[in-house]
Every structure is written in C-alpha cells, then in structure tokens.
C-alpha positions as semicolon CSV with decimal commas, in nm:
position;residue;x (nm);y (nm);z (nm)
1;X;4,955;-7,444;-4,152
2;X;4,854;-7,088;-4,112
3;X;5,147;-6,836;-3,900
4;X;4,940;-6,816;-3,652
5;X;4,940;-7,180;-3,601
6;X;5,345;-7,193;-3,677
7;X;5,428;-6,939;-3,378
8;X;5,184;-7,126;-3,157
9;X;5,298;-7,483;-3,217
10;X;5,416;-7,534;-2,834
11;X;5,014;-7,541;-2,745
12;X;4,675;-7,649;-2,896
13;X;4,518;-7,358;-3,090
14;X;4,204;-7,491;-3,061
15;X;4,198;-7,522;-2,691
16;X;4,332;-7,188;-2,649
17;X;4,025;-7,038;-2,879
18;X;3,814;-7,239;-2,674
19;X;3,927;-7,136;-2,310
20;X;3,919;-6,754;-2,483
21;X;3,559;-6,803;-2,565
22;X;3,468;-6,941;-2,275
23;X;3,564;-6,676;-2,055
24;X;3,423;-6,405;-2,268
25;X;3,118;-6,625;-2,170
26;X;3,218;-6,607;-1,801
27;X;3,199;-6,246;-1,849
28;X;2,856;-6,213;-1,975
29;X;2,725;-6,461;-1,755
30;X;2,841;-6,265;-1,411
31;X;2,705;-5,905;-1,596
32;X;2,371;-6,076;-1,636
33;X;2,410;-6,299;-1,307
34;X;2,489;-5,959;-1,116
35;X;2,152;-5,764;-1,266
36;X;1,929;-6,060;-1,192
37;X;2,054;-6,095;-0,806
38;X;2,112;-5,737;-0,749
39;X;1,685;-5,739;-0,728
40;X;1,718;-5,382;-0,948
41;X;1,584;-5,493;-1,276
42;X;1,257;-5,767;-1,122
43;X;1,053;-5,681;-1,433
44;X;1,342;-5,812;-1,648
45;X;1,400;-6,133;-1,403
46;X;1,266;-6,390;-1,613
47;X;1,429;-6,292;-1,971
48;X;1,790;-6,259;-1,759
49;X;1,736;-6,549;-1,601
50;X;1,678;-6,762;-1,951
51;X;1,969;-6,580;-2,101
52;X;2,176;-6,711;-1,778
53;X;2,086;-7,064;-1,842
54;X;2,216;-7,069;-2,190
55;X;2,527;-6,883;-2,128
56;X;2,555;-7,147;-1,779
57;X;2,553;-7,486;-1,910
58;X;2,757;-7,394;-2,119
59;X;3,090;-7,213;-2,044
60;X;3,197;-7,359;-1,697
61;X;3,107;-7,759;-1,852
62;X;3,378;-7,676;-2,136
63;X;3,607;-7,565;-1,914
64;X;3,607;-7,842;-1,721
65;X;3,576;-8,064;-2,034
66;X;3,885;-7,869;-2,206
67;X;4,102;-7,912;-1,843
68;X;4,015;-8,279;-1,897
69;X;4,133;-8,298;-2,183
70;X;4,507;-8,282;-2,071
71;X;4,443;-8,481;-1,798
72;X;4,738;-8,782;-1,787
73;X;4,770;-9,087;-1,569
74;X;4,983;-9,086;-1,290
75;X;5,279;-9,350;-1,305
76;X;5,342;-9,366;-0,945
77;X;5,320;-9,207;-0,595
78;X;5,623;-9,007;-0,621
79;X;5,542;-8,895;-0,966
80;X;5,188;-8,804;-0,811
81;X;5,361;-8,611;-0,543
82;X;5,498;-8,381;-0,832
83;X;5,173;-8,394;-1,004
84;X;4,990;-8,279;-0,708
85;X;5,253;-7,990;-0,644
86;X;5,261;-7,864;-0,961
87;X;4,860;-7,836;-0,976
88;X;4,861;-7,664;-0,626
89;X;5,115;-7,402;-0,723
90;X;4,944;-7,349;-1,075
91;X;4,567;-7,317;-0,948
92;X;4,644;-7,212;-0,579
93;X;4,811;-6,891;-0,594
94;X;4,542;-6,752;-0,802
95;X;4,308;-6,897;-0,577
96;X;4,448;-6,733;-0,275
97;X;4,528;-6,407;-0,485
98;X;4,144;-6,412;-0,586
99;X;4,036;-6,469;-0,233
100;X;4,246;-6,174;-0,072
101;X;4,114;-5,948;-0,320
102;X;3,756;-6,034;-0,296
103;X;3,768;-5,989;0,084
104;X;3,973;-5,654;0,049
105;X;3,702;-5,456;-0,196
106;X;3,383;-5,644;0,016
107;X;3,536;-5,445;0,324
108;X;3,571;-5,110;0,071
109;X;3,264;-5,145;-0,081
110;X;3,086;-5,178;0,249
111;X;2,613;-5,225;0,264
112;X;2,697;-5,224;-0,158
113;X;2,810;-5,608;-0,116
114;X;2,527;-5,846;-0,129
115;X;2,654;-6,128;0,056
116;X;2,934;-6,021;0,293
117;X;3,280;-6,225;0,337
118;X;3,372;-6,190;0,704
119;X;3,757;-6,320;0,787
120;X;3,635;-6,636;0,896
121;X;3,504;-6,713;0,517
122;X;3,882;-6,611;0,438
123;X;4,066;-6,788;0,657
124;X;3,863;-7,137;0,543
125;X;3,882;-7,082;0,187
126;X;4,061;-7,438;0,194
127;X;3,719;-7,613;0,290
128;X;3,480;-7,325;0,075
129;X;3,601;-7,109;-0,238
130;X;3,464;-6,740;-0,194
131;X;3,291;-6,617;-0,534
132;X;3,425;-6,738;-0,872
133;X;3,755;-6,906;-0,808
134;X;3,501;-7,249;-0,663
135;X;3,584;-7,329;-0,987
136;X;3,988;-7,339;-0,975
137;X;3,921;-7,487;-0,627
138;X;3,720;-7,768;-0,786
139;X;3,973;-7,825;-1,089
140;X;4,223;-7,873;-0,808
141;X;4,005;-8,129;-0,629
142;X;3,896;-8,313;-0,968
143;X;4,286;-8,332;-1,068
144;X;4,379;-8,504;-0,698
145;X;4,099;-8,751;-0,672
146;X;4,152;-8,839;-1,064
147;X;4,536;-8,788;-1,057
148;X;4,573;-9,083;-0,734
149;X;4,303;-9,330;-0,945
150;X;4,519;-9,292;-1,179
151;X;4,804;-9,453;-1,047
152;X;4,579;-9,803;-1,014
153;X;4,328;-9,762;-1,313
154;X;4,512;-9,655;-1,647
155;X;4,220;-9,655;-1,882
156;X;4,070;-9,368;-1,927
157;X;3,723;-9,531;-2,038
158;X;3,737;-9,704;-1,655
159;X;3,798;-9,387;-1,504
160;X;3,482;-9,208;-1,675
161;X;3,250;-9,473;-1,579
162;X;3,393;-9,398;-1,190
163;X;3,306;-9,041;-1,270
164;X;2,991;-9,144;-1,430
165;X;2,908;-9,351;-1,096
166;X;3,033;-9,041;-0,883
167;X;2,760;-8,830;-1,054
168;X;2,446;-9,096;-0,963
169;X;2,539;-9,027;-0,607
170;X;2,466;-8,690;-0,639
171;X;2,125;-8,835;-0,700
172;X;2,041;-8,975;-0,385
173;X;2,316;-8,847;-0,166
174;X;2,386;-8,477;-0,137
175;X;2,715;-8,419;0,070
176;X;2,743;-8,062;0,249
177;X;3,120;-8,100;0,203
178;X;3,226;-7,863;-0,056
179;X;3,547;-8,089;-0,173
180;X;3,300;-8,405;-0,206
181;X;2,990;-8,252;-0,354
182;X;3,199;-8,074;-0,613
183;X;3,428;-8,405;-0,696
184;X;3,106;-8,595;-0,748
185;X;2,911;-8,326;-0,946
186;X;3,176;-8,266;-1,219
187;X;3,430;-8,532;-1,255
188;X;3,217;-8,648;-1,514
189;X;3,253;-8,359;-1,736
190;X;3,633;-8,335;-1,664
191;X;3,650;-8,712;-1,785
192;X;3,448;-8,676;-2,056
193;X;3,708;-8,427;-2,259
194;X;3,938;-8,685;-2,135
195;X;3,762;-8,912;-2,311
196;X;3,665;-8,703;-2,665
197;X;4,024;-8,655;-2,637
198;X;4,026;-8,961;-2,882
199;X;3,732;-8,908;-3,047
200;X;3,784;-8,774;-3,388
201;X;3,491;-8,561;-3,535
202;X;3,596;-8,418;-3,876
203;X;3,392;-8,598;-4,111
204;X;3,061;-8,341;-3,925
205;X;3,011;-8,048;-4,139
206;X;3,015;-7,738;-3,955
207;X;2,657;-7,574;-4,058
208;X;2,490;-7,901;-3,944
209;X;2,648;-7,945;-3,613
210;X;2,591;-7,504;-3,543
211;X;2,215;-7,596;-3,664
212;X;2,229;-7,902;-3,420
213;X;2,352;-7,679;-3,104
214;X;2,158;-7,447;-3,193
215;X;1,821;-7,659;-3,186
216;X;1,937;-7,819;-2,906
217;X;1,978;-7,579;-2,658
218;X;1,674;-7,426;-2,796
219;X;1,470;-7,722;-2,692
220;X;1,662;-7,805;-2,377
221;X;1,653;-7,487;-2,215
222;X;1,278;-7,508;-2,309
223;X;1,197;-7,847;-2,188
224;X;1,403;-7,714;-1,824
225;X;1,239;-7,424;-1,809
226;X;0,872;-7,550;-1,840
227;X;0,923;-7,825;-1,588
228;X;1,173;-7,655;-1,364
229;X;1,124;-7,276;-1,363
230;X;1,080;-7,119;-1,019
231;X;0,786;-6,823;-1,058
232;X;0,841;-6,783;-1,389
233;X;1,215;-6,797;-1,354
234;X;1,491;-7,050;-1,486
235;X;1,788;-7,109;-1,227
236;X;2,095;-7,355;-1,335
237;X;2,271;-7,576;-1,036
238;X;2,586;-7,607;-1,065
239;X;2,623;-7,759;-0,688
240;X;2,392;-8,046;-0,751
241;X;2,372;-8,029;-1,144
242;X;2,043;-8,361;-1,184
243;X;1,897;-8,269;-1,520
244;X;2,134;-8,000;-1,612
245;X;2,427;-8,265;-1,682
246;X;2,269;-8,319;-2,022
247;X;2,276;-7,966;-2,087
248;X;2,612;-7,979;-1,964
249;X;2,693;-8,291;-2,190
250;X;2,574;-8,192;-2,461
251;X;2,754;-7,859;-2,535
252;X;3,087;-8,008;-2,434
253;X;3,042;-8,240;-2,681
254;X;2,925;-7,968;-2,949
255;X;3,174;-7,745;-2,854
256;X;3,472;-8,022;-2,920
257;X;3,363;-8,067;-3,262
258;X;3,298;-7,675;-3,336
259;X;3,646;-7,485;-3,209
260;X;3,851;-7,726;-3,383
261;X;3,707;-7,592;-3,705
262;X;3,689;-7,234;-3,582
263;X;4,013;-7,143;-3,731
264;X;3,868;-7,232;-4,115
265;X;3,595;-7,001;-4,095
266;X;3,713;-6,719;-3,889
267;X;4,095;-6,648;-3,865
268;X;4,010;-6,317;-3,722
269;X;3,755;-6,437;-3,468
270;X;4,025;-6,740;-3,374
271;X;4,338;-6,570;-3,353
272;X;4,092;-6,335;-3,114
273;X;3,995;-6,557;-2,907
274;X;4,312;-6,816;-2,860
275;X;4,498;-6,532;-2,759
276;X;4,343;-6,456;-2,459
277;X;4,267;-6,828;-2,381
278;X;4,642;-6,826;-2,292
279;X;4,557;-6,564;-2,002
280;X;4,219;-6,708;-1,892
281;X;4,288;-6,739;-1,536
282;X;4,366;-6,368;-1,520
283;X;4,059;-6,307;-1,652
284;X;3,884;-6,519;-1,435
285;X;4,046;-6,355;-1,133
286;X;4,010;-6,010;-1,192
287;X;3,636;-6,014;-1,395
288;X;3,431;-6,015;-1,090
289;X;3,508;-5,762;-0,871
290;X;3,545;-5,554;-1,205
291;X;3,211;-5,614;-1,277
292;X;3,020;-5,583;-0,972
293;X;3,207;-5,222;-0,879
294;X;3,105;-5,157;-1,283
295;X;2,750;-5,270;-1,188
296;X;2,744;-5,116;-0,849
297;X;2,885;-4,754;-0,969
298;X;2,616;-4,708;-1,213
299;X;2,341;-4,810;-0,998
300;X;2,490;-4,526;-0,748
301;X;2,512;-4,297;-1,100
302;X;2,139;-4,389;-1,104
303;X;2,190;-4,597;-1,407
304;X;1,891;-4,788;-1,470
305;X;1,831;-4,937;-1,785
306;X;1,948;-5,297;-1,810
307;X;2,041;-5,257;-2,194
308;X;2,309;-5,013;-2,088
309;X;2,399;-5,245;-1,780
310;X;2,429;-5,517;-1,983
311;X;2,675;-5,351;-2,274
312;X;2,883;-5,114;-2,044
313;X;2,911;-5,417;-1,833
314;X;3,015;-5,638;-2,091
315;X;3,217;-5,397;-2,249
316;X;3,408;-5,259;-1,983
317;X;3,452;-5,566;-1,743
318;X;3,579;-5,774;-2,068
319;X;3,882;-5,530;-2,195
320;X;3,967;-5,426;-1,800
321;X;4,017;-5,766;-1,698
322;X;4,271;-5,814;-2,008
323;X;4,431;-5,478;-1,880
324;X;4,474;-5,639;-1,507
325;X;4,596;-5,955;-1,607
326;X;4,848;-5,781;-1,805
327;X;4,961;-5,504;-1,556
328;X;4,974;-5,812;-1,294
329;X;5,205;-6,000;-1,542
330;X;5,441;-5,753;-1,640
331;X;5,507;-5,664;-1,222
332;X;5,834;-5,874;-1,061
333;X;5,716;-6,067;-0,738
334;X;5,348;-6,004;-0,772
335;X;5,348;-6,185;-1,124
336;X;5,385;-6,532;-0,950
337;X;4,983;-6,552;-0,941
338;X;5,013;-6,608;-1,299
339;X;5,387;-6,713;-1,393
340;X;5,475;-6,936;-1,127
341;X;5,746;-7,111;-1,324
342;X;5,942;-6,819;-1,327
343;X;5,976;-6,835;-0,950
344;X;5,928;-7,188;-0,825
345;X;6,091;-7,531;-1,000
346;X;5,733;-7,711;-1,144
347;X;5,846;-8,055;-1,216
C-alpha cells in the first residue's frame, strides 16, 4: 500500500480520484457550454457542441454512478428518518448556498446574464434547482425515493430493475415535474454503481479497456450525431436522456474499471485528482459563476478568440474554484455549506 493510500484509509481512493476527475470535467464542460450558448463564437458551434457531448455523457453519469455506489438499504422508518436528515443537511446547504449566490451576481451582472433568475425562481428552488446545483437537487431526490424502497426491497439487483422500469417511462411519459422527471431519468445510473459495486473487474487490462472507451465514444458520439444533430449541431439531454442512456451506461461502466487502476499508472495524476475529489461540492458550487464572470469579462475586454476562451477559462475557473472552496472552509459559521458535521449532530 502506497502512503498515500495509508493516510487516506478512512475513504476510497479510487472514488475520490474519480469525483476529482469528474469535476475537472464539470469545469470544461460549463467553459465550452458557456461559449456555445453565449451565441459569440456561431462559426465554432458545431466543433463545441461535439466536444460538449463527449465531455456530457460522461462526467455527470459517473457522478451519479459513484454516489450510487455508497448507496445502503434502509433498515427501518426511523432509521430512514436519519437517513433522510443527514442527506438534506449534507446536499441542502450547498444547494441553498449555491442558489443565493447565483441570484446575488445575476442581479450584479445585470443585461450580461443570459437567462435571468427573478426572486420567484429563488424562492421555489424546492420544486426547480437554478443552474448547476439540479444536480445535488436530484442526488437528494434519487437518495429519498431509493432510500424509502429500501426499507421493503433489500436487493439491490430488485431495486435496479425498478430504476430500469423508471427510465422506460421516460419513454412514453414525460412529467413537467422537476422531482419526477429527474427520479425517473437517472435512478438508473445511481443504481447501476450500486450495482458494479460488486462487480469485480481486475482481470481487464488497462490499454484494452482505454482502447475500448476510446472507440466507443468515438463511434457513439458519431452514430448520435448523424441521426440526432440539430443544423449541424450535437445537443445532449440530460432532462429526458432516450438514446443518450447508453452513452451514459457505457462510460460509467468504463470509468469503474479505469480509476481503480489509475493509481498504478499515474501516482502523480491520482494523488492529483483524489485530492480534490474530497472537496468536489465546493467546486461544483463556486465553478459557475466563476466561469461565466471569466467568460463574460473577456468578452467586455473584447476577447474573441475561443482558443484563449477556452484555456483562460479552463485555467482560471479550475484553480479559483479550489481557492473558494478553501477560503469558504477555513471561515467559522459560513463553513457549514461544506462541514456540516462540525455544527449539526449527522446521525
């Protein structure tokens, strides 16, 4: 066992990496995301937009996949009332943080915003997430619905098929309920790295399963975007995923079989990664309003090459979301956003 992997023995090294990669990911995806919708850079629309789909069904599916993965069955309703407590306090006061913030610098920033928040969009932000945090919002959702089955239906390999079932609805029924549409859309990734949980995958050589992503995406995103692109452009859906859940599948499974094996090739890249996989939802939180002022100060500077947009971006809204997260961490009150167990009794 390496030292790194001696002083990190409370958690999962490998899930740490892969929540670190991921939201470098999450990063890229809203600098590219934010150039393709700002309608600045239309002769570069359809190479962002393929670069978005790769990046998309991707990042977001593994996080779901690697929250999953500690997923547990509830015993009881009174354990369930401790479960469901502990996963509101954990997910909703970054939530709510988020969603204060994002309304605050819309109102600063002013005609610069593309799609306004009014206080109305605040004060329901327990029916429909503003920006980003839909996804902590969803997590929140999927760990209720999952967490009460629980307490009836203790296999795990029962519960994915319900998940599977949940996702064929979204075939034929599309709910405009936010809590319902979500639930149904990805409950079958979250079950899924429930359910590779117990899968054991270290017999695959690690050049033939890169080659295999690699060659899969390749063809996937190909296949989507010849049958699916929209005027020459290639958007994901991550409301009503359809076709994209294979996309989806598929890299969650790749990606359980790669991080594990991360640490062999790349101690450097690993160690990189995990540690800011322990501070993910920080990240999460304070990347996109980094970004888009990033993105919106340059275009003011009359910044208009996308290559610089893209690296500055990257660059900059990467290592001053690690600086937040850590100023907001190291200040007494205002750290309960991200260290709630200092404050309030979890269990």
């Amino acid at each position: 066992m390496s030292s790194f992997s001696k002083q990190k023995s409370d958690r999962i090294e490998w899930i740490d990496f892969g929540k670190g990669f991921a939201i470098f990911l999450v990063v890229i995806g809203h600098v590219f995301t934010g150039l393709f919708d700002s309608g600045k850079f239309t002769s570069d629309a359809k190479w962002l937009s393929i670069v978005i789909a790769f990046i998309y069904i991707f990042h977001i599916p593994v996080f779901f996949a690697l929250s999953g993965y500690f997923f547990k069955s509830v015993e009881n309703f009174k354990e369930y009332y401790y479960y469901l407590k502990k996963k509101t306090i954990v997910l909703g006061l970054p939530y709510i943080f988020y969603s204060i913030i994002h309304y605050v610098l819309q109102k600063i920033a002013g005609g610069s915003v593309r799609v306004p928040t009014t206080l109305f969009n605040l004060i329901n932000i327990y029916k429909e997430p503003l920006g980003v945090v839909w996804y902590l919002y969803t997590l929140w959702a999927l760990y209720l619905v999952y967490g009460f089955l629980s307490i009836f239906i203790k296999n795990k390999n029962y519960l994915f098929m319900i998940s599977i079932l949940g996702y064929i609805i979204t075939l034929v029924y599309m709910s405009e309920i936010f809590f319902i549409k979500k639930v149904l859309a990805w409950g079958v990734i979250f079950m899924l790295g429930s359910v590779l949980k117990t899968i054991k995958f270290n017999d695959i050589r690690f050049r033939n399963i890169i080659l295999l992503g690699i060659i899969f995406n390749i063809v996937y995103i190909y296949i989507m975007y010849t049958l699916f692109n929209v005027d020459g452009k290639i958007i994901t859906d991550y409301n009503y995923p359809r076709w994209w859940i294979i996309g989806y599948t598929g890299n969650v499974i790749l990606s359980f079989i790669i991080f594990p094996k991360i640490e062999k090739i790349s101690q450097n890249i690993f160690r990189y990664f995990s540690k800011y996989g322990e501070i993910s939802i920080g990240i999460l939180i304070f990347h996109s309003p980094i970004c888009s002022m990033i993105r919106i100060l340059m275009l003011k500077m009359g910044i208009g090459s996308v290559f610089l947009h893209i690296v500055i971006g990257i660059v900059l809204g990467w290592y001053l979301s690690i600086l937040a997260t850590n100023v907001l961490k190291k200040i007494p009150l205002l750290n309960i956003v991200l260290l709630p167990q200092r404050y309030i009794k979890l269990k």
